[in-house]
C-alpha positions in Angstrom: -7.6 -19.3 64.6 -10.9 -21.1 63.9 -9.8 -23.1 60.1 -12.0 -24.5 58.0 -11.3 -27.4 55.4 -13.5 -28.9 52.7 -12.9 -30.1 49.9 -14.3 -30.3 46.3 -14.5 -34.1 44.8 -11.6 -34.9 47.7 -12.3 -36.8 50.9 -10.8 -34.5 53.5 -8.2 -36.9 55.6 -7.3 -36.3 59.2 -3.8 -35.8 57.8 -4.6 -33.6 55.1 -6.3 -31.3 57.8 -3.4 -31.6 60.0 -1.1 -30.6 57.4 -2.9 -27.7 56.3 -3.3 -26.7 60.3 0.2 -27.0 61.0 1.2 -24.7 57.8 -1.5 -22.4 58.4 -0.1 -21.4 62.0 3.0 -19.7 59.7 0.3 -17.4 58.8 -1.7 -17.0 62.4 1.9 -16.2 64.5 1.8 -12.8 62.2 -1.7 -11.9 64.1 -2.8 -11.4 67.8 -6.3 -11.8 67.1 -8.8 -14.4 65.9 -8.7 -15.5 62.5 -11.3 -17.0 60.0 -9.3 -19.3 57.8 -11.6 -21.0 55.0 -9.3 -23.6 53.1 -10.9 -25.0 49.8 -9.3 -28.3 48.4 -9.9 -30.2 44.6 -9.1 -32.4 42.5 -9.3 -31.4 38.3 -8.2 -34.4 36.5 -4.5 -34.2 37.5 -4.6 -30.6 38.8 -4.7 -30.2 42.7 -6.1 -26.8 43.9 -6.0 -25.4 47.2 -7.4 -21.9 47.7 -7.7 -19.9 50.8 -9.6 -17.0 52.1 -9.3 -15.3 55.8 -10.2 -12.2 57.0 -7.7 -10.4 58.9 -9.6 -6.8 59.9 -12.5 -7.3 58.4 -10.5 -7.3 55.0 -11.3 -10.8 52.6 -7.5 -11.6 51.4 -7.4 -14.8 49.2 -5.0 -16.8 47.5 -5.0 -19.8 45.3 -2.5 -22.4 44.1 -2.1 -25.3 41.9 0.5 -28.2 41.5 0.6 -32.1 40.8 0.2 -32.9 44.4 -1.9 -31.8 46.8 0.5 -31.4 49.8 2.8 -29.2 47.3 0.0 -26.9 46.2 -0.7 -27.0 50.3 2.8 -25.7 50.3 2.4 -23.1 47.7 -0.9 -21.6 48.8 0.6 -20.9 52.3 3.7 -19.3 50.9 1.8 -16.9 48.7 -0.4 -16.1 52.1 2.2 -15.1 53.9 3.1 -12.8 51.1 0.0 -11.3 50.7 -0.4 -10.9 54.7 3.1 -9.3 54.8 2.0 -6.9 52.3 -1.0 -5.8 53.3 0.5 -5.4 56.8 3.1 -3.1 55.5 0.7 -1.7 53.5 -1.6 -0.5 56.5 1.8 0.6 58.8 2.1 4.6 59.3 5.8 4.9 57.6 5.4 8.7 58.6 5.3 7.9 62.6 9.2 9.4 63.1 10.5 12.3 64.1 9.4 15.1 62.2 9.0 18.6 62.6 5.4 19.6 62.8 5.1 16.3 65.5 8.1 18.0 68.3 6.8 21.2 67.9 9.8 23.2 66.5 8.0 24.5 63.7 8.0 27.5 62.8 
């Protein structure tokens, strides 16, 4: 997974970094191949962002999420990720790959 962090009128800490890396391998153990992870972090007056956007397939999924601390909207962004990536993975499974059937040959 190559993971990008930077951040928007926030100094991006080692520990920041490593917090968002260790959450963000909840999201890489549901892929076998490379990842592009861009992680956006900022500050709005009280508001702390974090937004995400990776590209599993050539597909842009992104997420955003906002709380009074940084490490909890960390925490949300990463839970709505692996939402969207469970989705979109059930979303691109062949539910009509059983027994049918046309597939065995017996129709007729």
């Amino acid at each position: 997974m190559r993971l990008e962090v930077s951040g928007h009128q926030i100094d991006i800490t080692p520990a920041l970094k490593d917090f968002v890396t260790a959450k963000l391998e909840r999201i890489s153990r549901h892929f076998d191949h490379h990842l592009d992870v861009r992680v956006l972090l900022s500050v709005d007056k009280l508001q702390h962002k974090a937004e995400a956007t990776f590209t599993p397939r050539g597909k842009a999924l992104h997420a955003e999420a906002e709380a009074a601390d940084m490490y909890a909207a960390i925490d949300l962004l990463v839970d709505k990720l692996d939402r969207i990536v469970l989705k979109e993975k059930e979303r691109i499974t062949d539910h009509h790959r059983g027994e049918s059937a046309v597939r065995s040959g017996s129709f007729g």
